[in-house]
C-alpha positions as CSV (number, residue, x, y, z in Angstrom):
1,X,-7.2,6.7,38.5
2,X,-6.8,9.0,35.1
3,X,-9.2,11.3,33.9
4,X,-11.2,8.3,32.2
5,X,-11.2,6.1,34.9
6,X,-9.1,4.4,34.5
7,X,-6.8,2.5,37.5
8,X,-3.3,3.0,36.4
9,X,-0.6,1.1,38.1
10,X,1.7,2.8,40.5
11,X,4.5,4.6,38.0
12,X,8.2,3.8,38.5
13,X,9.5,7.0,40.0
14,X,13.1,8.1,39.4
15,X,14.3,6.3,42.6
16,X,12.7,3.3,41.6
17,X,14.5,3.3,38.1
18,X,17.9,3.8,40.4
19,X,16.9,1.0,42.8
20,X,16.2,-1.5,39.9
21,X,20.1,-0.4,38.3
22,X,21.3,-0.9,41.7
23,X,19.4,-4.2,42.6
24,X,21.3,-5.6,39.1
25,X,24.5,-4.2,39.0
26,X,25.5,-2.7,42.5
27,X,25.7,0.8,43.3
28,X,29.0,1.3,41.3
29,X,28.3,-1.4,38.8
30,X,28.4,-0.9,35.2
31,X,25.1,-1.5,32.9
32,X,25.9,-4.3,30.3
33,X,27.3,-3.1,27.0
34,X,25.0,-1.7,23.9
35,X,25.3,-3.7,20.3
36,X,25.3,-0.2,18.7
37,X,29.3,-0.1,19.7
38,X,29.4,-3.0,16.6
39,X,27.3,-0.7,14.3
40,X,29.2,0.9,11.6
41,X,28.2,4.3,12.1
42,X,29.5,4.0,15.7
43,X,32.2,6.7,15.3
44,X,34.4,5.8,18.6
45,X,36.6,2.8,18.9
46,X,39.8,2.9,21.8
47,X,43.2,3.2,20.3
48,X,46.2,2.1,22.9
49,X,43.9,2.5,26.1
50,X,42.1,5.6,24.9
51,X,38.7,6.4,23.3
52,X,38.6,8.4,20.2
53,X,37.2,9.1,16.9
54,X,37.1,6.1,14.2
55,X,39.1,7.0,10.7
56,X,36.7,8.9,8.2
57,X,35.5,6.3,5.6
58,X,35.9,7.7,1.9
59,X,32.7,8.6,0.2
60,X,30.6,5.9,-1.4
61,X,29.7,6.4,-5.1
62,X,25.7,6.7,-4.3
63,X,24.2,6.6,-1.5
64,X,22.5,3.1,-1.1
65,X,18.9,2.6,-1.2
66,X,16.9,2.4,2.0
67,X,13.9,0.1,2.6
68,X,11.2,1.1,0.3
69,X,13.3,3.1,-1.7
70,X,13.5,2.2,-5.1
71,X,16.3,-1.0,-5.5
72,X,15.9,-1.3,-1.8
73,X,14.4,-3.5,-0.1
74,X,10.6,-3.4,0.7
75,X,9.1,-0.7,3.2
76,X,8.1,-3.1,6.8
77,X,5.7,0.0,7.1
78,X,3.9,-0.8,4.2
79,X,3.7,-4.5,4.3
80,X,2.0,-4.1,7.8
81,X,5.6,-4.1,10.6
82,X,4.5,-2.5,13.5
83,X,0.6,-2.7,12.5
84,X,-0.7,-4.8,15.0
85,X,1.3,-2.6,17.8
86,X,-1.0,0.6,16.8
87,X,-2.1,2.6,19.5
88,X,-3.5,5.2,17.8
89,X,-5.2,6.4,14.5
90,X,-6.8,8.3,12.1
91,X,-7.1,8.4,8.2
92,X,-3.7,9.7,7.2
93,X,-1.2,9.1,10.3
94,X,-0.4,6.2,13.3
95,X,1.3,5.9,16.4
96,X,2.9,3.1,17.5
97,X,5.4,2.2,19.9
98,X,9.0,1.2,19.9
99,X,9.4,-2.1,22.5
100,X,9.5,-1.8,25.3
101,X,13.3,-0.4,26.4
102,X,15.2,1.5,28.7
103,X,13.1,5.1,27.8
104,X,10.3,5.0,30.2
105,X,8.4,5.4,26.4
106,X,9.3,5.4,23.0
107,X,6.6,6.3,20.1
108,X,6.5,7.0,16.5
109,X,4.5,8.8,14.5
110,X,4.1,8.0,11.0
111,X,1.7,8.3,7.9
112,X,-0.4,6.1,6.4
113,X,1.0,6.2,2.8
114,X,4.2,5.7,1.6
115,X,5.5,9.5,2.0
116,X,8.8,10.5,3.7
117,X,9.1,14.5,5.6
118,X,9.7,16.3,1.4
119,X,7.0,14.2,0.3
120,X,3.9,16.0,2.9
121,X,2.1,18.0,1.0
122,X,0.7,21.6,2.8
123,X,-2.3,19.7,4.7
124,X,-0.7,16.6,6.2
125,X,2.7,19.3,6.8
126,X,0.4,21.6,9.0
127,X,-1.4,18.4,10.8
128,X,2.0,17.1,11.6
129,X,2.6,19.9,13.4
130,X,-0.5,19.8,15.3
131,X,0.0,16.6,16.1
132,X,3.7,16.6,17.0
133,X,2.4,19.5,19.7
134,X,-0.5,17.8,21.1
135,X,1.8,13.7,21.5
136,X,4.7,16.0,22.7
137,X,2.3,17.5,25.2
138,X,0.5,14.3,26.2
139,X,3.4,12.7,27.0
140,X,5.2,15.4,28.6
141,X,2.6,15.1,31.1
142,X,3.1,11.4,32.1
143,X,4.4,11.0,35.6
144,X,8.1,11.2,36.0
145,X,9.1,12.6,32.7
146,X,11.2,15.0,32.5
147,X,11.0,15.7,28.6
148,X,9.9,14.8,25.6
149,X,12.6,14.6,22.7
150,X,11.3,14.3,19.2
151,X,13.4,13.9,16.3
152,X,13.4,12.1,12.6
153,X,16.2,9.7,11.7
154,X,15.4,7.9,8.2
155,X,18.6,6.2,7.3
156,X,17.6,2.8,7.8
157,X,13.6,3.1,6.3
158,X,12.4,6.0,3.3
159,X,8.7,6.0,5.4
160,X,8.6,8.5,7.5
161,X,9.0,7.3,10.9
162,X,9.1,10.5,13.8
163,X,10.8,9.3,17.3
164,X,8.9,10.6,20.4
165,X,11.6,9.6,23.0
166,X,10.3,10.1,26.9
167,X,13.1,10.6,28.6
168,X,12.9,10.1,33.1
169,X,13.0,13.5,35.4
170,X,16.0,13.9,37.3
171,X,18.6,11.5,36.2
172,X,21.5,14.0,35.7
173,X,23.3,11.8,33.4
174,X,20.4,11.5,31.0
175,X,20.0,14.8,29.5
176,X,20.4,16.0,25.5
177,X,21.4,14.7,22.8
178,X,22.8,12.0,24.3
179,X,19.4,10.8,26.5
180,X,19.2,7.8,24.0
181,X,21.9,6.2,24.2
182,X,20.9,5.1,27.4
183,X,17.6,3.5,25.8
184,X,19.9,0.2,25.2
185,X,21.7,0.7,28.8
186,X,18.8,1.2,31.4
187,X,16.3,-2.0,32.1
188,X,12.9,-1.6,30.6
189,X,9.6,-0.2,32.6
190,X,7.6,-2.6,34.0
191,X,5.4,-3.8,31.1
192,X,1.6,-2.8,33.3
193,X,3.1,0.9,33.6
194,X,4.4,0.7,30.1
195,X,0.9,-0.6,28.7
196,X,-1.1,2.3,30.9
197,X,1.1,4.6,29.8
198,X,0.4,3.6,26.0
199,X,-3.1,3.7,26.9
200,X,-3.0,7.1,28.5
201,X,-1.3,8.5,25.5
202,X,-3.5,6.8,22.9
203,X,-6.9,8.3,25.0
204,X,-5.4,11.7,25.2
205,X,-4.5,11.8,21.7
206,X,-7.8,10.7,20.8
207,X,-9.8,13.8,22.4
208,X,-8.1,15.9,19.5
209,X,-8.6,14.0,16.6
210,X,-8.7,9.9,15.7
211,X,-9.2,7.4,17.8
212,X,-7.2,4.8,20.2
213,X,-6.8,1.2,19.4
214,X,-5.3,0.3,23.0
């Protein structure tokens, strides 16, 4: 029971995580492949047996538009992607979650209106801060996390869209920068401790500022 009351269901430890891998694939079983090895920007292909770096692509003559960029296609932001998934809000940003994937949780944080990171002004620049502080805190405190990685992307969408990636304690091989590339490999939570974890964040979150929609 949290600090609201709230029964929470039992959370998947780091052993339980293992024992679900093992269960599916056998103790030296490999996890099925990732589609992001047929992405384009995937820069390793194997050459004769052995994996190395793909040939640098020339430069383009612009760099194309991304969603909601002008000659791009529209922003999903704006026209309401992701909306009904809202955990949290308050008149200027939202959290929302990635699905449900191999992370034990995956959040973003983004603004209301159509801005990207240049466009903040000094106000919503200094609440983004505060706000990247208190979700990194609230989630770093979830059971069985063992950090909270944040970090901005933007290359597919010009809305500013902040990943708040929970990564599980004491899995050596998923540390750093490379932590997420394991969100594609490891089998989702179980959805009850994903949605209480969701609501735990969303509750928290909403002691400082806003208020939770889950």
């Amino acid at each position: 029971m949290d600090r609201y009351g709230t029964v929470r269901p039992c959370p998947e430890s780091p052993e339980d995580l293992y024992a679900r891998v093992v269960a599916a694939v056998g103790e030296h079983g490999r996890l099925p492949q990732s589609d992001a090895v047929t992405w384009e920007s995937f820069p390793w292909e194997v050459v004769d047996g052995a994996l190395v770096p793909k040939v640098l692509r020339p430069p383009l003559h612009a760099e194309p538009p991304r969603k909601g960029d002008p000659g791009g296609d529209p922003c999903p932001t704006c026209a309401g992607a992701g909306g009904e998934t809202r955990i949290w809000e308050n008149d200027r940003w939202s959290v929302r979650p990635f699905h449900r994937s191999g992370m034990p949780l995956v959040l973003f944080l983004e603004p209301r209106e159509h801005l990207d990171f240049t466009d903040l002004d000094d106000d919503l620049a200094a609440e983004y801060g505060r706000l990247t502080v208190w979700l990194t805190r609230i989630m770093s405190n979830l059971p069985y996390v063992g950090r909270v990685h944040v970090f901005r992307v933007g290359d597919g969408v010009s809305h500013l869209h902040v990943w708040f990636v929970a990564r599980p304690e004491r899995l050596p091989g998923i540390v750093g920068s490379m932590a997420m590339e394991w969100d594609d490999l490891l089998p989702p939570p179980p959805e009850e401790v994903w949605r209480a974890d969701l609501g735990t964040v969303a509750r928290h979150l909403a002691t400082h500022d806003g208020r939770a929609l889950v």
